[in-house]
C-alpha positions in Angstrom: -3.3 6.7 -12.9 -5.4 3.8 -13.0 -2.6 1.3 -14.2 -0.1 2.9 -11.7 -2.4 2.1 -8.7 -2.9 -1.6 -10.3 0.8 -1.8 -10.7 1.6 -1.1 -6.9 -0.5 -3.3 -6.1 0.4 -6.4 -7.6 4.0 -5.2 -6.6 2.6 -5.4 -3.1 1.3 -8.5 -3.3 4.4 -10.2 -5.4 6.5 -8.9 -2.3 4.6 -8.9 0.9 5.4 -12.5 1.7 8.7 -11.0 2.3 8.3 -9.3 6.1 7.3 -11.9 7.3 9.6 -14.6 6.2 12.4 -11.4 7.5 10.8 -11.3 10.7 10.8 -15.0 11.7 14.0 -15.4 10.6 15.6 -12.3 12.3 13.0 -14.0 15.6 14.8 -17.0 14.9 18.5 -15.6 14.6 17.6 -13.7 18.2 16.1 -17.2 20.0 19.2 -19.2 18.7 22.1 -16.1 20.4 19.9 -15.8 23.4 18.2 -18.8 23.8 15.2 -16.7 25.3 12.5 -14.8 23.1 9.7 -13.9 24.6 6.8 -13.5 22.2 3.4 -13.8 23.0 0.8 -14.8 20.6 -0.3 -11.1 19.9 3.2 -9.9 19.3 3.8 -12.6 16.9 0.4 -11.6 15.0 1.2 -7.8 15.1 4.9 -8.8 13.8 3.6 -10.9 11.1 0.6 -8.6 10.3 2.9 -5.4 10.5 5.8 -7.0 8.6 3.4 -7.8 5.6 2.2 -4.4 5.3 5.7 -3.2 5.6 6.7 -5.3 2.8 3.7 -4.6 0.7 3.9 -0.6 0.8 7.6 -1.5 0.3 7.6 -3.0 -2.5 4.9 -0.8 -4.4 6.2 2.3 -3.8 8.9 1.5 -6.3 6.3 2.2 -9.0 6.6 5.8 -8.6 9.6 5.6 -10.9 7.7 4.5 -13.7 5.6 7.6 -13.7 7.3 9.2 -16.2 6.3 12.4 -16.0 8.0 13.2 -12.5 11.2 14.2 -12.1 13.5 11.4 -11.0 15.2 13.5 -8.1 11.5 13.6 -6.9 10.3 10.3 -7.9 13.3 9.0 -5.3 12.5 11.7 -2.8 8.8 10.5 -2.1 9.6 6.9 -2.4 12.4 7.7 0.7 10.0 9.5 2.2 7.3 6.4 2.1 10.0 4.2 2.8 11.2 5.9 6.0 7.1 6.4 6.8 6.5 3.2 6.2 9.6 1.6 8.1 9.5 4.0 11.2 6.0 3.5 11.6 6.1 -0.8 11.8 9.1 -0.7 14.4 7.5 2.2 16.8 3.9 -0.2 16.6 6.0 -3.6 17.8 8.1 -1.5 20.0 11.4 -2.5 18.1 12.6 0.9 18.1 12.5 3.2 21.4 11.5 6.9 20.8 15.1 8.1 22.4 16.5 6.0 19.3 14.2 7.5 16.3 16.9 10.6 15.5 19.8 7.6 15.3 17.2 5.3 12.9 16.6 8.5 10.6 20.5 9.2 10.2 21.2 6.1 9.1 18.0 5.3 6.9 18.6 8.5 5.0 22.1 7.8 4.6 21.6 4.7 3.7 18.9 5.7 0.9 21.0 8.6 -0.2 24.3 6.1 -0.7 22.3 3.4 -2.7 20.3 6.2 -4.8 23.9 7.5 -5.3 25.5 4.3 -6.3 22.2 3.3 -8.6 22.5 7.0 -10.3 26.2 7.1 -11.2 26.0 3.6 -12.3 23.4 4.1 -14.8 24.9 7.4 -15.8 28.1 5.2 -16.7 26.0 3.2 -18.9 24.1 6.0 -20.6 27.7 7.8 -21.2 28.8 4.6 -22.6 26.1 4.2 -24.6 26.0 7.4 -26.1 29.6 7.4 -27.0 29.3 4.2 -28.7 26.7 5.7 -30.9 28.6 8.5 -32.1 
């Protein structure tokens, strides 16, 4: 368990510069279409400070798929369910998502897991198929 927890975290750290660099570029994006951002010095700390830890959990959740002895279908199923935790949480904090909106931001997030997991799965299905008929 040890090496798992270790793993996550330098995942973490390898990825957290990420929300950040997102965020001021998505702030940046916004100021230059509206020419008006409003950002006060907290908001830009919570963005920043939020956006990190968004990245960081982010990124080291993907090590639950090296823990071999769960199930993949599960492995996938917490990691969404960090994932949406994880993502849901940051934008209600900053206020980037209004609570009338959640329902429409939990459609789309678990479609949108459910379609990449999809597209991942059947791809490397392809392969293994592939691979197993060139070895017979």
């Amino acid at each position: 368990m040890k090496k798992y927890i270790r793993e996550f975290i330098k995942r973490g750290l390898m990825f957290a510069w990420g929300g950040p660099a997102v965020t001021a570029i998505v702030w940046y994006i916004v100021w230059k279409s509206t020419g008006d951002v409003n950002l006060s010095v907290p908001d830009v700390v919570m963005g920043i400070l939020s956006t990190t830890f968004l990245a960081f959990i982010a990124a080291g959740v993907s090590v639950i798929h090296q823990m071999e002895f769960l199930p993949k279908s599960f492995a996938a199923l917490i990691q969404g369910s960090v994932l949406l935790a994880d993502y849901l949480g940051v934008y209600l904090l900053n206020g980037w998502l209004p609570l009338n909106r959640v329902w429409i931001f939990v459609v789309i997030f678990v479609g949108m897991f459910v379609t990449i997991w999809g597209i991942v799965y059947l791809s490397v299905r392809a392969k293994v198929n592939k691979l197993n008929n060139a070895l017979k």
